[in-house]
Backbone bond lengths (Angstrom), bond angles and torsions (degrees), N, CA, C in turn:
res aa  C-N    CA-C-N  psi(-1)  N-CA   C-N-CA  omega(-1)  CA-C   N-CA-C  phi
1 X - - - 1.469 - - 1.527 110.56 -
2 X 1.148 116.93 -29.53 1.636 122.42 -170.60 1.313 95.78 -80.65
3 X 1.215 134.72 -41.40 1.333 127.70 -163.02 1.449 116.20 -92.87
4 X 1.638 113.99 -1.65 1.300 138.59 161.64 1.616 126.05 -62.59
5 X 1.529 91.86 -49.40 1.364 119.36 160.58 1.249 118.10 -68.53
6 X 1.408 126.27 -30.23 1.621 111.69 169.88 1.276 110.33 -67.60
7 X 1.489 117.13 -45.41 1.041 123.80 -172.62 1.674 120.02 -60.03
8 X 1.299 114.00 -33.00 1.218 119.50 -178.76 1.566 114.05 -87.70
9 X 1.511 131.55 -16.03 0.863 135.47 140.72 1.431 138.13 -40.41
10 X 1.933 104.98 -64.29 1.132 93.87 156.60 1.547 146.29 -38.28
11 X 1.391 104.45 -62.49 1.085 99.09 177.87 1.940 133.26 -85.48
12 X 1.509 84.98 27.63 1.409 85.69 163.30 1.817 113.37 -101.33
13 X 1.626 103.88 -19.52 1.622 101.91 173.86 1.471 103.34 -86.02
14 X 0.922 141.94 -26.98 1.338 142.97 -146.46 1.861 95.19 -89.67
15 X 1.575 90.83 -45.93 1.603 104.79 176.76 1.923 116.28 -45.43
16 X 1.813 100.64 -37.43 1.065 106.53 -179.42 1.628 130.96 -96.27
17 X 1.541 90.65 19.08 1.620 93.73 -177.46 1.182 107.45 -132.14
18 X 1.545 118.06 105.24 1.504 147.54 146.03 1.713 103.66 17.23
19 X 1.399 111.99 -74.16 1.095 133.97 -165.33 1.708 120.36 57.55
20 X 1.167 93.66 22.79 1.569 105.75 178.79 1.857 116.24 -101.29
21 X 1.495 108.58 111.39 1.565 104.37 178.92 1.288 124.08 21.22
22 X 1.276 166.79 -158.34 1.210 171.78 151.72 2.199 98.37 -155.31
23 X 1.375 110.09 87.75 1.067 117.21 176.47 1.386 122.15 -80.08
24 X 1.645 99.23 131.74 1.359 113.71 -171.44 1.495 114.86 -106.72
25 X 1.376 118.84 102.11 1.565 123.41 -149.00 1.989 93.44 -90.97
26 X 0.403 96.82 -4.45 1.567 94.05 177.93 1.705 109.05 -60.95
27 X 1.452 109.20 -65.65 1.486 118.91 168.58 1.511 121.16 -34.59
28 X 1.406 121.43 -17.79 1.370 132.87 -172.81 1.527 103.27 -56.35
29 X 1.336 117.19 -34.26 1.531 124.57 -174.42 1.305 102.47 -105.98
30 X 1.303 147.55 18.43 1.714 133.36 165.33 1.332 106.97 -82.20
31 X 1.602 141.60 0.86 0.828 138.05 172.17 1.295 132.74 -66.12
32 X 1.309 130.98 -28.60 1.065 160.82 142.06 1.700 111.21 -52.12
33 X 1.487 138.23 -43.40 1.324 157.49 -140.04 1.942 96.31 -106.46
34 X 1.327 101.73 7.22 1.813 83.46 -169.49 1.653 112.63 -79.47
35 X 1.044 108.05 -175.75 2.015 121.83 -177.73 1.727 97.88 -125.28
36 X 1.093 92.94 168.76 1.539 112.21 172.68 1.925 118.13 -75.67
37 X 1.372 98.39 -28.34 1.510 93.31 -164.66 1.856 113.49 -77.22
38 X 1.440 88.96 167.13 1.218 94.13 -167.76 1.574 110.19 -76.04
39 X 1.190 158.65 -179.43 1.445 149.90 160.28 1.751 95.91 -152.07
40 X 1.363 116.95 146.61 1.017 127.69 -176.59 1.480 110.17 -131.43
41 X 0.843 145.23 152.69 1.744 131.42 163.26 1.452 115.02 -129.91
42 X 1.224 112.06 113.67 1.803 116.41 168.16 1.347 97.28 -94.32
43 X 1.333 100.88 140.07 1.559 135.21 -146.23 1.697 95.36 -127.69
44 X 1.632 140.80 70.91 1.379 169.19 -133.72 1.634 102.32 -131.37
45 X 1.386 107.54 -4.57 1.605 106.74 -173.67 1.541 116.04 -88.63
46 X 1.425 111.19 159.56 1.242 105.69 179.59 1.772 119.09 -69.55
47 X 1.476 118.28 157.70 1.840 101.68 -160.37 1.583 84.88 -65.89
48 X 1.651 125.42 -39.12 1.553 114.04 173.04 1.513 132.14 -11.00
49 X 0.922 76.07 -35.20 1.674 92.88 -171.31 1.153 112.62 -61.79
50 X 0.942 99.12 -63.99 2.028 127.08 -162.19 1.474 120.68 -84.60
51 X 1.099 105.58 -4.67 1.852 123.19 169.83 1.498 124.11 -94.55
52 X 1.117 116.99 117.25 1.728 100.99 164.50 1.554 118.36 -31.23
53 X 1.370 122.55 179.21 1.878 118.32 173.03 1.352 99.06 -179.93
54 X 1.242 134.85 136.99 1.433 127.25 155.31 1.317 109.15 -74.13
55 X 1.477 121.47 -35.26 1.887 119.10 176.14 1.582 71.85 105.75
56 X 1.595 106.24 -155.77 1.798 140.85 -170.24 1.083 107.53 -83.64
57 X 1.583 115.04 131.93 1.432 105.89 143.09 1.216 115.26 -113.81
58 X 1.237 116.68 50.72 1.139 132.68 148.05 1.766 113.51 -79.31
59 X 1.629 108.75 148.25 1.492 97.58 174.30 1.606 106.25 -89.83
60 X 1.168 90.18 -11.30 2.196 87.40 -155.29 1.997 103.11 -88.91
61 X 1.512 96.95 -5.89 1.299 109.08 -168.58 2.229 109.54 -83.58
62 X 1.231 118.71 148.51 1.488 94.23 -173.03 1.345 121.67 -83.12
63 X 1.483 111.20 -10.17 1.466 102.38 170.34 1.227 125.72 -114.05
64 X 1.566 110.26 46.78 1.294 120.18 -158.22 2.359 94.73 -83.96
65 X 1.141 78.57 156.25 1.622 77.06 -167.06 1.472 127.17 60.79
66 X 1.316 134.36 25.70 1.188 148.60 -153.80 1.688 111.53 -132.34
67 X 1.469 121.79 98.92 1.687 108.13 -173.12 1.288 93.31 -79.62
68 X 1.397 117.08 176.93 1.037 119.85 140.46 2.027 100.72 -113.76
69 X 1.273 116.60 128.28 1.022 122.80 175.12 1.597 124.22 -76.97
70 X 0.819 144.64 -4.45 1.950 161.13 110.46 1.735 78.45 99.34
71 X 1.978 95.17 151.59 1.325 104.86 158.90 1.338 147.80 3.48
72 X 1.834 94.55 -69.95 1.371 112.94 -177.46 1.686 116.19 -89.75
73 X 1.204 114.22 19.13 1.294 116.96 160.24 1.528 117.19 -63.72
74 X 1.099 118.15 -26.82 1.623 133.85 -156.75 1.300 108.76 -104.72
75 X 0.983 124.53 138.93 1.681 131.13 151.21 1.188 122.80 -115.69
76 X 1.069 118.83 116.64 1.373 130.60 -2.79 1.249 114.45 -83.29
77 X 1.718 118.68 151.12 2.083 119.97 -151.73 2.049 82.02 -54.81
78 X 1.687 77.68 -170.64 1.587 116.81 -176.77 1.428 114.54 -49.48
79 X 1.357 97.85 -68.49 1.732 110.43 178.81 1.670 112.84 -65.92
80 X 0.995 125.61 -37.56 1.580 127.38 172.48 1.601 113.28 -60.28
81 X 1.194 95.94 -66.59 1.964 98.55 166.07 1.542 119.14 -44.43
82 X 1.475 124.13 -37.86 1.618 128.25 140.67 1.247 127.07 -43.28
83 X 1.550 126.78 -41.53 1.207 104.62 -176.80 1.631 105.06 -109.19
84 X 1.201 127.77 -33.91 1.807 105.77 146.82 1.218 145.73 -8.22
85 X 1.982 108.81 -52.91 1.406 110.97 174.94 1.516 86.03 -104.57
86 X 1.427 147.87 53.08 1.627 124.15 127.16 0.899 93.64 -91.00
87 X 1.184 118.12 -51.78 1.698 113.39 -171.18 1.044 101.72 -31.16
88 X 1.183 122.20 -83.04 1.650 148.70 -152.28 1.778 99.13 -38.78
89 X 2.030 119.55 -49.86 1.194 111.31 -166.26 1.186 105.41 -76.82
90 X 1.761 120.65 -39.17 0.823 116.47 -148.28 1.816 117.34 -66.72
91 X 1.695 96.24 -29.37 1.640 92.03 175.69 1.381 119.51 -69.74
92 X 1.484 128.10 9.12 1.330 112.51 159.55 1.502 114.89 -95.69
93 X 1.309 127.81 21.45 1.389 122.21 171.98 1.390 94.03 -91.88
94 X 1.607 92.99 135.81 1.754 106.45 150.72 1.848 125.01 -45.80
95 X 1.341 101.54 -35.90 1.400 95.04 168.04 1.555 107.21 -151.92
96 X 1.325 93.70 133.74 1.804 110.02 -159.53 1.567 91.93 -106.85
97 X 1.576 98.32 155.73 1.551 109.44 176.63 1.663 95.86 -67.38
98 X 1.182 101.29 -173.30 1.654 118.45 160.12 1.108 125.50 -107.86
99 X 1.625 102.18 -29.48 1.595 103.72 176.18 1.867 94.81 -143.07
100 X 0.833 94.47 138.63 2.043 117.27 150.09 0.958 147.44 -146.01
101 X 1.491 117.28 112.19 1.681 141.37 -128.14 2.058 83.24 -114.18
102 X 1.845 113.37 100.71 1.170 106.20 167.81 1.740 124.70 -85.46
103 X 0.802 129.69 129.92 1.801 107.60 170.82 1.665 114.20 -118.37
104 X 1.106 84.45 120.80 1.344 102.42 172.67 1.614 124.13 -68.42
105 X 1.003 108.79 113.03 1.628 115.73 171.63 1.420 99.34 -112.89
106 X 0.824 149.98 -83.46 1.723 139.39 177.83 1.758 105.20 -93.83
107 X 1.512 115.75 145.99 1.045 127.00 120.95 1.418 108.97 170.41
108 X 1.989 71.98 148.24 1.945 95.16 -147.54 1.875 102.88 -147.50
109 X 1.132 110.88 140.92 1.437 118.99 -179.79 1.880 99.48 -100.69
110 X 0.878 103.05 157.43 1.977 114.66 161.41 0.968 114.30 -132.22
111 X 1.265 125.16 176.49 1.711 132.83 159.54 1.406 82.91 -162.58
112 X 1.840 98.57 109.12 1.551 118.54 173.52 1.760 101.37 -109.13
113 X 1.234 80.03 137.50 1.414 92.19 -179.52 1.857 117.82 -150.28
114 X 1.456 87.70 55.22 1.776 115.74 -173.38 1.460 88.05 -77.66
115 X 1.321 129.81 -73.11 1.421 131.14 -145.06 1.402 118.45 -51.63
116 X 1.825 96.22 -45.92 1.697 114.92 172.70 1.564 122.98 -54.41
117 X 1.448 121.35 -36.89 1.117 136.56 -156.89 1.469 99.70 -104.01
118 X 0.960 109.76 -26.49 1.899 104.04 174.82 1.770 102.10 -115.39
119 X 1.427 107.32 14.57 1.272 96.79 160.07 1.513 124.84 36.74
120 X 1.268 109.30 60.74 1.472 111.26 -174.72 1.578 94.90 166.53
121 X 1.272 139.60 134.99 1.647 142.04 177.15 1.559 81.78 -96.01
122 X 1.039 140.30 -57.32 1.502 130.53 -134.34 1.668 97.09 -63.28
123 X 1.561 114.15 -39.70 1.472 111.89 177.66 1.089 123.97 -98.07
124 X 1.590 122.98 8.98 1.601 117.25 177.40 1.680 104.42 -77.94
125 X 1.232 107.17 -146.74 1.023 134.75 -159.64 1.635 124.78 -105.00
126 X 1.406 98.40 -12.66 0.857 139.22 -177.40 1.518 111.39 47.02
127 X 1.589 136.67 -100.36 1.430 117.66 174.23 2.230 114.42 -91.96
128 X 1.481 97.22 15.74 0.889 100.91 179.03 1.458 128.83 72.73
129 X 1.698 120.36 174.99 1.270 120.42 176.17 1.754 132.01 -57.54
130 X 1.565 96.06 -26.52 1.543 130.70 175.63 1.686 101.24 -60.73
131 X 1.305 110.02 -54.51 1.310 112.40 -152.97 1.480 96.73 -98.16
132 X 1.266 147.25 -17.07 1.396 152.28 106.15 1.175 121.44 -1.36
133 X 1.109 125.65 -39.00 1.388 131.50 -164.59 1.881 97.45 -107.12
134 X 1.199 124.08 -48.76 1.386 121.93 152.70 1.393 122.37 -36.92
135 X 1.268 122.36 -66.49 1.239 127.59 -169.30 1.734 94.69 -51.35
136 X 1.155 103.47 -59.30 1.956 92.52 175.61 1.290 118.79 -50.29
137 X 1.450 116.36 -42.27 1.311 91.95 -164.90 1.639 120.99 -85.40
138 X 1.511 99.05 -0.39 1.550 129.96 162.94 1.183 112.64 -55.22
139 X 1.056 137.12 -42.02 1.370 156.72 -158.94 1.207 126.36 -50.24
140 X 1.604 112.88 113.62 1.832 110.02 -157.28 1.758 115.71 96.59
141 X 1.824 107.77 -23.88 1.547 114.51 172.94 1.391 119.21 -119.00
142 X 1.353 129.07 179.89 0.991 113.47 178.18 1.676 127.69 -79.34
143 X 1.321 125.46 136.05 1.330 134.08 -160.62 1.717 97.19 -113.87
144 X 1.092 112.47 98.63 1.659 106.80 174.28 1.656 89.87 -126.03
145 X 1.515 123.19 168.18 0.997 145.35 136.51 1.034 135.52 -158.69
146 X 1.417 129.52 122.39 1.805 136.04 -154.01 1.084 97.03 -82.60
147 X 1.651 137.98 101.48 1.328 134.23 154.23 1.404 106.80 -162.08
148 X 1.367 119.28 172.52 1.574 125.48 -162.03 1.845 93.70 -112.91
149 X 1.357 117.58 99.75 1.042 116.99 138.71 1.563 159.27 -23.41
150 X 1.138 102.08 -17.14 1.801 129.06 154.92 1.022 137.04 -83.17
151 X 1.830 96.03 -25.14 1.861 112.64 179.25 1.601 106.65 -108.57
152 X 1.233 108.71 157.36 1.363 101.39 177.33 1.549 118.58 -55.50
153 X 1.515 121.72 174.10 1.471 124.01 162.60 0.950 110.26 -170.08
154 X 1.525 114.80 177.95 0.994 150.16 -127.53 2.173 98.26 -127.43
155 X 0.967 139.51 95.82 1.404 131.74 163.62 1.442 134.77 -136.74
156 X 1.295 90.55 128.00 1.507 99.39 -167.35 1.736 112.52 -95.86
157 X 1.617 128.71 172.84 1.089 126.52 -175.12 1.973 100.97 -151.18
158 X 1.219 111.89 130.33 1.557 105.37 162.86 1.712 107.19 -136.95
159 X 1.213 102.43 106.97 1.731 117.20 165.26 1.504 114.85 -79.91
160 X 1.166 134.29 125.16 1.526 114.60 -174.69 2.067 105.24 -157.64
161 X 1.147 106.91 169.01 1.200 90.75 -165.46 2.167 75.20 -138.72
162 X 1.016 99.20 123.90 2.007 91.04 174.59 1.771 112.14 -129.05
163 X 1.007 102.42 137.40 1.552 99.18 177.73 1.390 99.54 -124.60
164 X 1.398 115.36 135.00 1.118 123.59 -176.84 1.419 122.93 -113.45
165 X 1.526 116.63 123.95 1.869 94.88 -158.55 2.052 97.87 -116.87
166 X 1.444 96.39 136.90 1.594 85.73 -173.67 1.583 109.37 -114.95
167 X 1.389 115.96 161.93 1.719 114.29 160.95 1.196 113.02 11.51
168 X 1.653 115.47 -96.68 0.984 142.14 -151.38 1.859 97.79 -51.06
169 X 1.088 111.47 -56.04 1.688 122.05 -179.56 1.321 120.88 139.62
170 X 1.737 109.96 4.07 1.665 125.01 -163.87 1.620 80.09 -80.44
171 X 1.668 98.51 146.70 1.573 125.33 160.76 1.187 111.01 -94.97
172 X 0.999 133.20 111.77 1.762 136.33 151.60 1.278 114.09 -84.26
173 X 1.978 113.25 107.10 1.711 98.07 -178.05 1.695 82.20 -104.34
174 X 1.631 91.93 163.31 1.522 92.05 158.36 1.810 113.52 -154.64
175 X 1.049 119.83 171.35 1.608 103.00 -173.16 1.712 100.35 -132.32
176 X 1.198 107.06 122.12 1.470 116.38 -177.84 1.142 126.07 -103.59
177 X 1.348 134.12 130.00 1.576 130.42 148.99 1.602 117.55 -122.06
178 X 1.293 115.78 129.08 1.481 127.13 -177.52 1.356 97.42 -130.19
179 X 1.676 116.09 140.06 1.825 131.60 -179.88 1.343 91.97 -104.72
180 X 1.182 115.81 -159.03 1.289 138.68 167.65 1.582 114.02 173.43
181 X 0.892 155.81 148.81 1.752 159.36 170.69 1.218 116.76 -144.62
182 X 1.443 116.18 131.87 2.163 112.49 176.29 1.709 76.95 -153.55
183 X 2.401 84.26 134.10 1.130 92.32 171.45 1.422 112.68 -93.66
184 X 1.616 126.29 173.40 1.127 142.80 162.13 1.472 131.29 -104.27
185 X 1.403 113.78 168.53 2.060 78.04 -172.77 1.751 105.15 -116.18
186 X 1.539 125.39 35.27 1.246 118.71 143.98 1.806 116.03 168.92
187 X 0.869 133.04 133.07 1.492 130.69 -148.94 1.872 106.83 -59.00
188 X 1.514 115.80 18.51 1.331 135.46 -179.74 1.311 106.11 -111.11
189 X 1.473 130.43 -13.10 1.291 140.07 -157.24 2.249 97.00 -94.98
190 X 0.734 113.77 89.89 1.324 128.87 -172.12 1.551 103.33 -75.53
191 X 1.325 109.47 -59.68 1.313 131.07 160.57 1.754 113.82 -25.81
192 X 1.541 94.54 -91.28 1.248 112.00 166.71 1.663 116.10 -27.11
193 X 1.424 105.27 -83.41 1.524 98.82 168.00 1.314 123.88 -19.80
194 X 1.193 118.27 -73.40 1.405 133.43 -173.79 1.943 99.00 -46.88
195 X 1.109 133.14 -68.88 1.079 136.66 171.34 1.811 124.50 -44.71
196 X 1.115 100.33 -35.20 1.333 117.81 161.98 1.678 118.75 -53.73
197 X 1.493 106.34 -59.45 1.173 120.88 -168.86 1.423 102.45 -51.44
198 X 1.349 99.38 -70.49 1.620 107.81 -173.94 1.178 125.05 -48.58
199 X 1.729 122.91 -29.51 1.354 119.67 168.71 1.612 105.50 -63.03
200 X 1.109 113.58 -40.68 1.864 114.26 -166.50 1.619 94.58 -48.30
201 X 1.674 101.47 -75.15 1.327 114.31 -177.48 1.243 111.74 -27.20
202 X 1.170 130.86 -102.97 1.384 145.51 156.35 1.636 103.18 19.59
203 X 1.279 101.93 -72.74 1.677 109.88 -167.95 1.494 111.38 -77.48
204 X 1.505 104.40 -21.64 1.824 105.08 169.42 1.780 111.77 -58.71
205 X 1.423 103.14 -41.88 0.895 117.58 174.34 1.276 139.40 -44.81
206 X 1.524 92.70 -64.87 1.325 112.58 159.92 1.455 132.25 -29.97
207 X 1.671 115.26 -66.63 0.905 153.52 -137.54 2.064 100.87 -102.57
208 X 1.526 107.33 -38.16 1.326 133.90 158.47 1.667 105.50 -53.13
209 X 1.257 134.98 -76.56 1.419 147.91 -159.60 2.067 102.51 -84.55
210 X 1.108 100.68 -31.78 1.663 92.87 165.39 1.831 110.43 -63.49
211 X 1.570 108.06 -49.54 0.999 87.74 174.96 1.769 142.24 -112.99
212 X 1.448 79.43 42.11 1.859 115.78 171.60 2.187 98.24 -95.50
213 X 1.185 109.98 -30.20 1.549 103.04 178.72 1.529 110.09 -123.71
214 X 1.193 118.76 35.99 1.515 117.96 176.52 1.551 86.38 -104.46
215 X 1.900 91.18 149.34 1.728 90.26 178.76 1.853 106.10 -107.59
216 X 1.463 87.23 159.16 1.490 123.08 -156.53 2.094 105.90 -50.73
């Protein structure tokens, strides 16, 4: 009977997820927006990361109800939408590196949806293993994130280490982490999700590459 119930579980979420790209129409115009420098990306992340996942359906397990939404959820994936908008900022600097070598140590999207599914915040999971892992790497800075803990969401993570090399021959390293979180209004909300995602992304993004070209 238990394993009936996994089974019938599964495929009632699985039933409800698209699984088709989540396109981000904004990028349609960075084509025009590029720079000269070179960008490279070492890719240091766990394969976790970078894969779709439903997580557990287990309840007692911690990432039970928890996707991981992987790379290729996106259009264009994770790392491409990264190097689009450097491009994109970097050609409005008066003076652009030549090269910028990013490395990736984390970055990862979720769509947790513990709270909804066990129907109760007091016993979920609350922001989860994802947001656990933020709060550390937060640690010593400020850790805010605007979202409702009871409702499902949406959270993103970028760990990165970038060195930026210019003309002259100066190295600029710097080491980044940017969150992001948007709630949704119930782990049935397909829609929502989907809309969710893309704001995270988008604004991970954002928020990632502002402070890849802000000066030191």
């Amino acid at each position: 009977m238990k394993y009936l119930w996994v089974v019938l579980l599964v495929s009632i979420v699985t039933g409800c997820s698209a699984n088709k790209p989540y396109v981000i129409d904004e990028t349609s115009s960075y084509g025009s927006d590029g720079s000269a420098s070179t960008i490279t990306i070492v890719d240091d992340r766990p394969s976790n990361d970078k894969e779709f996942s439903y997580g557990s359906f287990m309840v007692f397990n911690s990432d039970y109800g928890i996707w991981t939404l992987g790379d290729e959820q996106f259009s264009p994936n994770l790392v491409d939408l990264i190097k689009l908008d450097v491009h994109k900022k970097l050609s409005k600097l008066s003076i652009q590196p030549e090269s910028v070598e990013i490395t990736f140590e984390r970055m990862i999207v979720q769509a947790n949806h513990q709270a909804d599914m066990l129907q109760s915040s007091s016993t979920s999971g609350g922001i989860g293993p994802l947001g656990v892992l933020i709060a550390e790497a937060m640690h010593g800075k400020e850790f805010e994130l605007d979202y409702d803990k009871t409702r499902p969401f949406v959270i993103g993570l970028i760990k990165a280490k970038v060195k930026s090399t210019y003309p002259s021959g100066k190295d600029v390293v710097k080491n980044i982490t940017v969150s992001k979180a948007e709630n949704l209004l119930n782990h049935m909300d397909s829609a929502g999700r989907e809309k969710a995602a893309i704001s995270v992304a988008t604004n991970l993004t954002d928020s990632f590459t502002n402070a890849l070209i802000a000066k030191n």
